[in-house]
Backbone bond lengths (Angstrom), bond angles and torsions (degrees), N, CA, C in turn:
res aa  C-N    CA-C-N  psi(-1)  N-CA   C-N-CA  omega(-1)  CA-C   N-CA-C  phi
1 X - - - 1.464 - - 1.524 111.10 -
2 X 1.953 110.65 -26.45 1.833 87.34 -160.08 1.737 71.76 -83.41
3 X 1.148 153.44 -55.45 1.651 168.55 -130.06 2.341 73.21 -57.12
4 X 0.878 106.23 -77.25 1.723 119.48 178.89 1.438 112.41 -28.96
5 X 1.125 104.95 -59.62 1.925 120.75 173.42 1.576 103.83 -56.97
6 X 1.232 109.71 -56.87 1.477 103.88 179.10 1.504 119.36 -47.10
7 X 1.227 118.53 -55.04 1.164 136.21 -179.05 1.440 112.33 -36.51
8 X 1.344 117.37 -72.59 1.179 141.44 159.90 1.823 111.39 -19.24
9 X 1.163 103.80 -57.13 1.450 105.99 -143.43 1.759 80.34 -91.93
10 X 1.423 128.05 -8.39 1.685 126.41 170.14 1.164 106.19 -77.46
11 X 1.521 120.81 -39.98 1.200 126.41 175.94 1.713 127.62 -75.35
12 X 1.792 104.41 -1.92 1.046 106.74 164.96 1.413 114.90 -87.19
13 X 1.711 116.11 -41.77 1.272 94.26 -179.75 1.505 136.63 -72.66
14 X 1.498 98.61 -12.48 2.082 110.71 178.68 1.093 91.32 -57.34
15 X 1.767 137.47 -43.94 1.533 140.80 -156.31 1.692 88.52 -71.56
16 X 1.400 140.42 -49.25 1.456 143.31 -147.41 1.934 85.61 -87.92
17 X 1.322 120.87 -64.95 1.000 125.36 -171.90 1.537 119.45 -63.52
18 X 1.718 124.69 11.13 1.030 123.15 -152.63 1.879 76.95 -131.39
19 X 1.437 124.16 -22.98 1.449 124.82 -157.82 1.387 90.47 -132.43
20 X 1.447 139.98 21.03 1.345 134.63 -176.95 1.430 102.46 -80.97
21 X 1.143 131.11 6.47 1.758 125.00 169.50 1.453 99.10 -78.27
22 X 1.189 136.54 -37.18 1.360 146.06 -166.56 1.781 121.61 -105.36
23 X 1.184 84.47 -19.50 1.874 91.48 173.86 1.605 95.18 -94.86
24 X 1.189 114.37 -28.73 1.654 104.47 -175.39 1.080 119.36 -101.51
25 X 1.136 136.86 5.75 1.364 143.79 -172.72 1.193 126.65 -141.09
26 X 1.596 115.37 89.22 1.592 98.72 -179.75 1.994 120.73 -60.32
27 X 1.173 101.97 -37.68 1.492 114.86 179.93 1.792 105.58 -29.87
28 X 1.579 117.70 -39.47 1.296 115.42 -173.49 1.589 103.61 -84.29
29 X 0.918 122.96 -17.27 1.261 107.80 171.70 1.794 140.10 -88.39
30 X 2.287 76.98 -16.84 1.287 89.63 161.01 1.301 140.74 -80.51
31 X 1.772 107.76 -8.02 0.994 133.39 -178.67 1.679 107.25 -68.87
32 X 1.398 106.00 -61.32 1.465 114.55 169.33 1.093 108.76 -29.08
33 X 1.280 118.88 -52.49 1.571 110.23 -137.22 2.233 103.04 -98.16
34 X 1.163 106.53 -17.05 1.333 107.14 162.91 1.434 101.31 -81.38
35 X 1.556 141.16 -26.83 1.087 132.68 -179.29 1.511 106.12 -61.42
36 X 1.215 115.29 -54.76 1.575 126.92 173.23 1.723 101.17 -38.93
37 X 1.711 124.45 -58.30 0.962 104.97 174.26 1.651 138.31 -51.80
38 X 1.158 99.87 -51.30 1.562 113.58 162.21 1.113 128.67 -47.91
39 X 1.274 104.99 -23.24 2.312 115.48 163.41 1.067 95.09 -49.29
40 X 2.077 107.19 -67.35 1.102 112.42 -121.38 1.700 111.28 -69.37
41 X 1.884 111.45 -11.91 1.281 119.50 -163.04 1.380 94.46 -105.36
42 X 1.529 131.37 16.12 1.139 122.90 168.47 1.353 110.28 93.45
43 X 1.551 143.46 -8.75 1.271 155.49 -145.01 1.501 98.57 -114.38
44 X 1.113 111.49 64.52 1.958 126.45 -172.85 1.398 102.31 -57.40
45 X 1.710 121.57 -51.73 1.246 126.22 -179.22 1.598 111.85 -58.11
46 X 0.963 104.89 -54.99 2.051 116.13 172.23 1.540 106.62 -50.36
47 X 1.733 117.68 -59.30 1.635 88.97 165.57 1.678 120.99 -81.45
48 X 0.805 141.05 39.04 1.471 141.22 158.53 1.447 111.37 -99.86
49 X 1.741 116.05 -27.45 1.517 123.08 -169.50 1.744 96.65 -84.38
50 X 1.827 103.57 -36.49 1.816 96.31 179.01 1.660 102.59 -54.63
51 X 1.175 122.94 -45.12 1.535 112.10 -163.32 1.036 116.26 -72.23
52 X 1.262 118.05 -30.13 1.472 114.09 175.51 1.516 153.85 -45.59
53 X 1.418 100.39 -18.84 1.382 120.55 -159.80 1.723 85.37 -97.34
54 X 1.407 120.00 -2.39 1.917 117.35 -159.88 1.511 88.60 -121.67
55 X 1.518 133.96 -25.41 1.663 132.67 -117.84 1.643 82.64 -97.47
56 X 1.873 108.69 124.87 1.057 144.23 -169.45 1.410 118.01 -96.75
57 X 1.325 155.63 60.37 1.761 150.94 -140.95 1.418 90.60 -40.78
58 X 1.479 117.55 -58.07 1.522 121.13 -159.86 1.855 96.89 -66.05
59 X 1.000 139.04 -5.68 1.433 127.69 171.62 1.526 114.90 -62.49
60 X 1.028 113.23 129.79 1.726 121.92 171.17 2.033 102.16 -68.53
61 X 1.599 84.49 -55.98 1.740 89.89 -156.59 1.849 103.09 -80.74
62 X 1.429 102.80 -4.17 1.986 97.33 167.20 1.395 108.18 -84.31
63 X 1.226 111.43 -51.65 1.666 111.28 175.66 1.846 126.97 -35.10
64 X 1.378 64.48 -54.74 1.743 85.98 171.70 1.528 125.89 -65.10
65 X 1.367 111.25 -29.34 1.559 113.69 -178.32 1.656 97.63 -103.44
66 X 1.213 134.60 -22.09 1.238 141.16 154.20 2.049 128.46 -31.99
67 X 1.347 77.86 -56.97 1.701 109.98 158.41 1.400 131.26 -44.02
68 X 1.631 87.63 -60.71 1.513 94.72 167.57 1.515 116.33 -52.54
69 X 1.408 93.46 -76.26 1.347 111.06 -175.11 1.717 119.61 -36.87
70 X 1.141 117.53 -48.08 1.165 122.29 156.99 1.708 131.41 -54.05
71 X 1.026 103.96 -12.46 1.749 119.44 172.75 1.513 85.54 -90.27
72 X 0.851 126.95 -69.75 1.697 143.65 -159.87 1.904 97.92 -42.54
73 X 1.349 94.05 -40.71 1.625 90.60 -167.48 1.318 94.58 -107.84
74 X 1.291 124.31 35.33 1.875 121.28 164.64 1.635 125.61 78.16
75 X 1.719 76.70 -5.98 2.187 88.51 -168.33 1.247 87.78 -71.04
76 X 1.479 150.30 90.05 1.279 131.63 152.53 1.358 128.33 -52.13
77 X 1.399 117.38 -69.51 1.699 110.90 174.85 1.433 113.98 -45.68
78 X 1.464 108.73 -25.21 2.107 93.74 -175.97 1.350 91.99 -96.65
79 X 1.224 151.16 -50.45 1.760 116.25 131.09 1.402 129.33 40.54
80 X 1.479 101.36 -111.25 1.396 117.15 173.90 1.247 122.93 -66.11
81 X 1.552 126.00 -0.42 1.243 131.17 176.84 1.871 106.38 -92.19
82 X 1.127 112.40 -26.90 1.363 127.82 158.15 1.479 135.61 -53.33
83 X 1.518 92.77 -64.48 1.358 98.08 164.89 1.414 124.78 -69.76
84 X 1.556 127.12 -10.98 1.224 152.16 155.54 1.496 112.61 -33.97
85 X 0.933 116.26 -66.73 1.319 144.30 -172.97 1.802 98.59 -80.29
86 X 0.687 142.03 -63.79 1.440 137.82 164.72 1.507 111.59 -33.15
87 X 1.497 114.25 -61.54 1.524 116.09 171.62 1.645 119.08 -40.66
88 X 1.959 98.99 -53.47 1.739 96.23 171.65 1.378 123.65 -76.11
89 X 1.364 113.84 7.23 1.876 111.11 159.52 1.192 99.33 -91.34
90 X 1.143 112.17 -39.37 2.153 93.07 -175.71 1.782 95.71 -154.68
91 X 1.750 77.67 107.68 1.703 97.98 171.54 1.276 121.92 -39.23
92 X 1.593 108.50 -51.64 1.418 109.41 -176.10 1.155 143.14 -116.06
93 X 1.426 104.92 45.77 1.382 158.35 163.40 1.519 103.55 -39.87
94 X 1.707 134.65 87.40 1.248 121.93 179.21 1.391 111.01 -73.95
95 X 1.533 102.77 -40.15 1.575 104.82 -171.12 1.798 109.67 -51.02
96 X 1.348 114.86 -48.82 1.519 123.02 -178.71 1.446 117.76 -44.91
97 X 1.772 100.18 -53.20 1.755 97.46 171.10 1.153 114.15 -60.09
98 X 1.309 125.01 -43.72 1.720 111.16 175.46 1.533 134.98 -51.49
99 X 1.613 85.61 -23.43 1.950 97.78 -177.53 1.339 87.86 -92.41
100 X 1.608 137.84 -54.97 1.735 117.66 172.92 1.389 120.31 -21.74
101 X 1.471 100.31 -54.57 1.465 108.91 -174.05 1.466 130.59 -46.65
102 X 1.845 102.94 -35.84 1.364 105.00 -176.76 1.677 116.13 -76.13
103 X 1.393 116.53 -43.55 1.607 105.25 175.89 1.113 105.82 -69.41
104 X 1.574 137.44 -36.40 1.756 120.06 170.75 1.625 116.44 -34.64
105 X 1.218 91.09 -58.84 1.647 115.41 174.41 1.801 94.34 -31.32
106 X 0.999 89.89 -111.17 1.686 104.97 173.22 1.132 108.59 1.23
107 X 1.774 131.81 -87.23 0.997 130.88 -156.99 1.607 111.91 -88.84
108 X 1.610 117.45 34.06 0.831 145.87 157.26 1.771 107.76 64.70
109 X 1.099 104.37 49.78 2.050 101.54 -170.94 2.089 85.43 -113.49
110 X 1.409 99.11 89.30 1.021 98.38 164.33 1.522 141.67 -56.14
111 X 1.430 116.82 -29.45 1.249 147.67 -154.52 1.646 96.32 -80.59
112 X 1.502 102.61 -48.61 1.606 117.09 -174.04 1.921 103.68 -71.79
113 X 1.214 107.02 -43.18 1.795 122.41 175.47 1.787 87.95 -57.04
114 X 1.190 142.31 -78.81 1.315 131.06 -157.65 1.880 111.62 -73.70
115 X 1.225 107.84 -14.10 1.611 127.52 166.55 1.117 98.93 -56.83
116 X 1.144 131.23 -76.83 1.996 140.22 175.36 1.459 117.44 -54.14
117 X 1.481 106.51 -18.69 1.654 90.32 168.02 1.485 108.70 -92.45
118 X 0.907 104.11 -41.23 1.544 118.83 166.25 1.548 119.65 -22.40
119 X 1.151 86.47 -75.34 1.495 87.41 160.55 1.186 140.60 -74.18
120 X 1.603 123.24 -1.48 1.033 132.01 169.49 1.695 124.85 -71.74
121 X 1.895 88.75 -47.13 1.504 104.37 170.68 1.391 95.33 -59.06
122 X 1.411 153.64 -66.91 0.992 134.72 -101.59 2.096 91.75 -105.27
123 X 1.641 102.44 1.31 1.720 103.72 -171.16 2.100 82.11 -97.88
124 X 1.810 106.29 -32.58 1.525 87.90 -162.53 1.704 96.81 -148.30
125 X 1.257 96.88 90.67 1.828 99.84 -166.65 1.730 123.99 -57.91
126 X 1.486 102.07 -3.97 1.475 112.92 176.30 1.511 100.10 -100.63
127 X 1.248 145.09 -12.90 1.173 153.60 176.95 2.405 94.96 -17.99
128 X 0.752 113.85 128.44 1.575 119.65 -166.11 1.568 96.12 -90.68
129 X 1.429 94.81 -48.32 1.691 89.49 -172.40 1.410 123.46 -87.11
130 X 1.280 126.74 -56.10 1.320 126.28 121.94 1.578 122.99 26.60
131 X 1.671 112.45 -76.62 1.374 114.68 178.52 1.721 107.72 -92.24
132 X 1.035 103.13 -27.77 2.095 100.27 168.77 1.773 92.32 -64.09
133 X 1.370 143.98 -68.49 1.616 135.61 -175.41 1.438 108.93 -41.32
134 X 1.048 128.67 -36.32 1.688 144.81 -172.71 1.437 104.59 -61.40
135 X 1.497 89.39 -72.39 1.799 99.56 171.81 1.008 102.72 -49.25
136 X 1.810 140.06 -101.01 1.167 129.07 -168.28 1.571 127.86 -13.00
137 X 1.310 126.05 -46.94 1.063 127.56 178.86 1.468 121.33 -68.25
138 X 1.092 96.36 -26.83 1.751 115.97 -165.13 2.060 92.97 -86.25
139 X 1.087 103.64 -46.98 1.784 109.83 177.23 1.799 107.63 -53.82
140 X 1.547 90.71 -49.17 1.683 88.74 -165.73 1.872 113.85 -71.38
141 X 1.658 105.78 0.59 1.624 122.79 177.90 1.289 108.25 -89.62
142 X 1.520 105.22 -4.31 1.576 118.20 -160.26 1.507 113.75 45.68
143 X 1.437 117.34 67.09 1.407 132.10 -162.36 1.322 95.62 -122.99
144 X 1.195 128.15 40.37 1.538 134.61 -150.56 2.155 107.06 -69.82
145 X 1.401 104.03 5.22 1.278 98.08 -178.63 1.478 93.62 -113.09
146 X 1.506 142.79 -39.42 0.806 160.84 155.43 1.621 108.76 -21.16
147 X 2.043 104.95 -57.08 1.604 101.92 -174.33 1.358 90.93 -86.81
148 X 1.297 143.27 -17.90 1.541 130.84 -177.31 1.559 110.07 -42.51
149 X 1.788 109.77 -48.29 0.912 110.00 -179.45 1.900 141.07 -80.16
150 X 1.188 89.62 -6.88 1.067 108.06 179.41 1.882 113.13 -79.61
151 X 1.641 93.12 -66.44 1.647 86.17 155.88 1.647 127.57 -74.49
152 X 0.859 112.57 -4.79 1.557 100.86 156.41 1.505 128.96 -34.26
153 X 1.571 90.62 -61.67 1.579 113.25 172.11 0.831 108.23 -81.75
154 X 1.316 152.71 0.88 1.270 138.65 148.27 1.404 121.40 -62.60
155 X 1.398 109.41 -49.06 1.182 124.85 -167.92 1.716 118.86 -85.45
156 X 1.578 112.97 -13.02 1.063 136.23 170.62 1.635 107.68 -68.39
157 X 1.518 118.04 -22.85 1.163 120.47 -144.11 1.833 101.91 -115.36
158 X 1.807 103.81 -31.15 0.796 124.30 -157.02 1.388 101.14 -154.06
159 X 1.802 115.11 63.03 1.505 120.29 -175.72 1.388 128.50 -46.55
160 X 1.483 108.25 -37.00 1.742 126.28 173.72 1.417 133.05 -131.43
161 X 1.761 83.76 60.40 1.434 94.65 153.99 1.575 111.62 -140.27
162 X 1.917 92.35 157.37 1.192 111.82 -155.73 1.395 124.18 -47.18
163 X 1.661 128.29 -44.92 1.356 142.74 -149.26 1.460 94.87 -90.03
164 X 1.023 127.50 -30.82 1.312 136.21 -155.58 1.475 104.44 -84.48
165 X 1.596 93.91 -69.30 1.548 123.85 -170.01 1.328 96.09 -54.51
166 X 1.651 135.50 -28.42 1.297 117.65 -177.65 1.292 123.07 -98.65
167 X 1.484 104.39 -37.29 1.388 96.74 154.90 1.855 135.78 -29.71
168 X 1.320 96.03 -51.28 1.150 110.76 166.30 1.142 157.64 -45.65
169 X 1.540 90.50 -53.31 1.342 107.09 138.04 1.738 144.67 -59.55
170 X 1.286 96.49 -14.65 1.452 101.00 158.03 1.421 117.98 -100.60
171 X 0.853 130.95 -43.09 1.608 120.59 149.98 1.254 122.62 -25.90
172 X 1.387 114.56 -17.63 1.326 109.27 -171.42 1.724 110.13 -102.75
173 X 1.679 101.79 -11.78 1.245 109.51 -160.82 1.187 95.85 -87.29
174 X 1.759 113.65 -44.25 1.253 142.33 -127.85 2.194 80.73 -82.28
175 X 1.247 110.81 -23.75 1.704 122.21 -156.11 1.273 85.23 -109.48
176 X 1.671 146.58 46.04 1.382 138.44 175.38 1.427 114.97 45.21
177 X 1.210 142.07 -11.15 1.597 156.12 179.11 1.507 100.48 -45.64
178 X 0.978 153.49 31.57 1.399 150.46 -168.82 1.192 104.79 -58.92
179 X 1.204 139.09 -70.18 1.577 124.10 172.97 1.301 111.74 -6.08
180 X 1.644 107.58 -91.45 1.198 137.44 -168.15 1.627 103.83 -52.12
181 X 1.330 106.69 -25.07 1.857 83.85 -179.83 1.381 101.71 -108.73
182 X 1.534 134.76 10.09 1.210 123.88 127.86 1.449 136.59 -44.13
183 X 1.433 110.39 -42.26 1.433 112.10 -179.13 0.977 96.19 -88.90
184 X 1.154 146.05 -4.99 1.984 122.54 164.55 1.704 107.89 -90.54
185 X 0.686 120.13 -48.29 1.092 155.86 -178.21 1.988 93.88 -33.44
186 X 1.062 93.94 -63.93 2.097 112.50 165.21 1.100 96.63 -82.40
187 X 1.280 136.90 -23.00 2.082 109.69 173.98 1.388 114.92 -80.55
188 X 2.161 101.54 -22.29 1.476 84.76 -177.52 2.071 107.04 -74.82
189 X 1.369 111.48 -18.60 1.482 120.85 176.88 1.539 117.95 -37.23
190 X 1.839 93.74 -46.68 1.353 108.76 -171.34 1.807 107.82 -74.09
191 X 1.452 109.90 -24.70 1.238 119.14 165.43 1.532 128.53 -66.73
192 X 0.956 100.54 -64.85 1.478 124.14 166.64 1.492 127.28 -102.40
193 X 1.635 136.14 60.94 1.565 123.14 -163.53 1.448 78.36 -66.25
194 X 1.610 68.32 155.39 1.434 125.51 168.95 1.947 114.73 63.99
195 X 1.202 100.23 25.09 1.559 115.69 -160.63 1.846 75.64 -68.86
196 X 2.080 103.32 127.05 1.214 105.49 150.79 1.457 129.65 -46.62
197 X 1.394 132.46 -41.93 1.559 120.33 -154.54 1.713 88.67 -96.19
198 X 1.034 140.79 -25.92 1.265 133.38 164.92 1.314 124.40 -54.41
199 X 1.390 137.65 -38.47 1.200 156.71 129.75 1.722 111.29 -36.36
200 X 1.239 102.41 -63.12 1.339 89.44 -179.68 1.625 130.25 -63.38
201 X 1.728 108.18 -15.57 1.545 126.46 175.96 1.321 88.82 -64.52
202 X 1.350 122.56 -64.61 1.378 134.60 -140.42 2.111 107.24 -63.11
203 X 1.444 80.75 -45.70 1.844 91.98 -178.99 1.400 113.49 -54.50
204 X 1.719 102.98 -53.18 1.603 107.90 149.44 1.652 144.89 2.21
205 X 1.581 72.84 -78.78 2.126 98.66 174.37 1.275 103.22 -51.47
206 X 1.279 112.75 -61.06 1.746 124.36 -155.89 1.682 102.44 -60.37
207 X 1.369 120.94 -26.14 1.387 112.18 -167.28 1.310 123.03 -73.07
């Protein structure tokens, strides 16, 4: 038991010595937290200038809010060079691939956008958003068996909701499935009356 205690209490300080930018320093937190202000008024460049004067390479959680902020203010490549660096402090970092994802997105490097989901599914295969981005992408290739599957599991997971459930329903149409994308098709109704693209699936079928 004491061999156990010891252990513990080594493993407390790597945890103190691993977060001592933030246990020792109020200044970094004050930094954050005017940065937060400077979000909040839209002034992306103003909170990127609060962090700066604190901003640590070896930080997980500066990189990461760096990222943002830098998407926020249009810098894409210094962006993704952020979230870069966040990914190589912690590989399996879901939140990070998702913020990669958005300046890829942007500056249109698709390959790198399905790279980050990729790897996202592959840390958490129910991941919701993750496989709804998959689908979407996979629909707009007109890969319509490809996004079937993607919202499948979405929708398996999360029977009544909107983004999913409709997608889905066109996947289903889009794959001759008419039955089946009749009955979604009226669940998303029951979700949403009078939802145009549900109606508009439906007018579809009948023709």
């Amino acid at each position: 038991m004491r061999k156990l205690k010891s252990t513990i209490v080594a493993g407390t300080f790597i945890l103190i010595g691993a977060n001592n930018l933030f246990s020792q320093s109020i200044s970094v937190t004050d930094a954050f937290s005017k940065s937060y202000k400077s979000e909040s008024k839209s002034d992306f460049k103003g909170a990127i200038e609060d962090l700066n004067p604190v901003y640590v390479k070896s930080s997980y959680e500066m990189n990461l809010r760096m990222g943002w902020l830098y998407y926020k203010a249009g810098s894409y490549k210094l962006s993704e060079s952020y979230y870069q660096v966040a990914l190589d402090l912690k590989p399996n970092a879901i939140e990070a691939k998702f913020g990669y994802a958005y300046p890829a997105y942007a500056l249109g490097n698709m390959n790198e956008v399905i790279e980050q989901y990729t790897k996202i599914l592959a840390i958490d295969p129910q991941n919701t958003t993750a496989n709804y981005q998959m689908g979407m992408i996979a629909y707009d290739k007109k890969n319509y068996q490809v996004a079937y599957k993607y919202f499948d599991k979405v929708v398996t997971l999360y029977p009544f909701t909107y983004s999913a459930l409709i997608m889905f329903a066109w996947s289903n149409y889009q794959l001759g499935k008419k039955d089946d994308a009749t009955i979604l098709f009226n669940r998303v109704l029951c979700l949403s009356p009078g939802d145009t693209s549900a109606l508009e699936g439906l007018s579809m079928i009948k023709k």
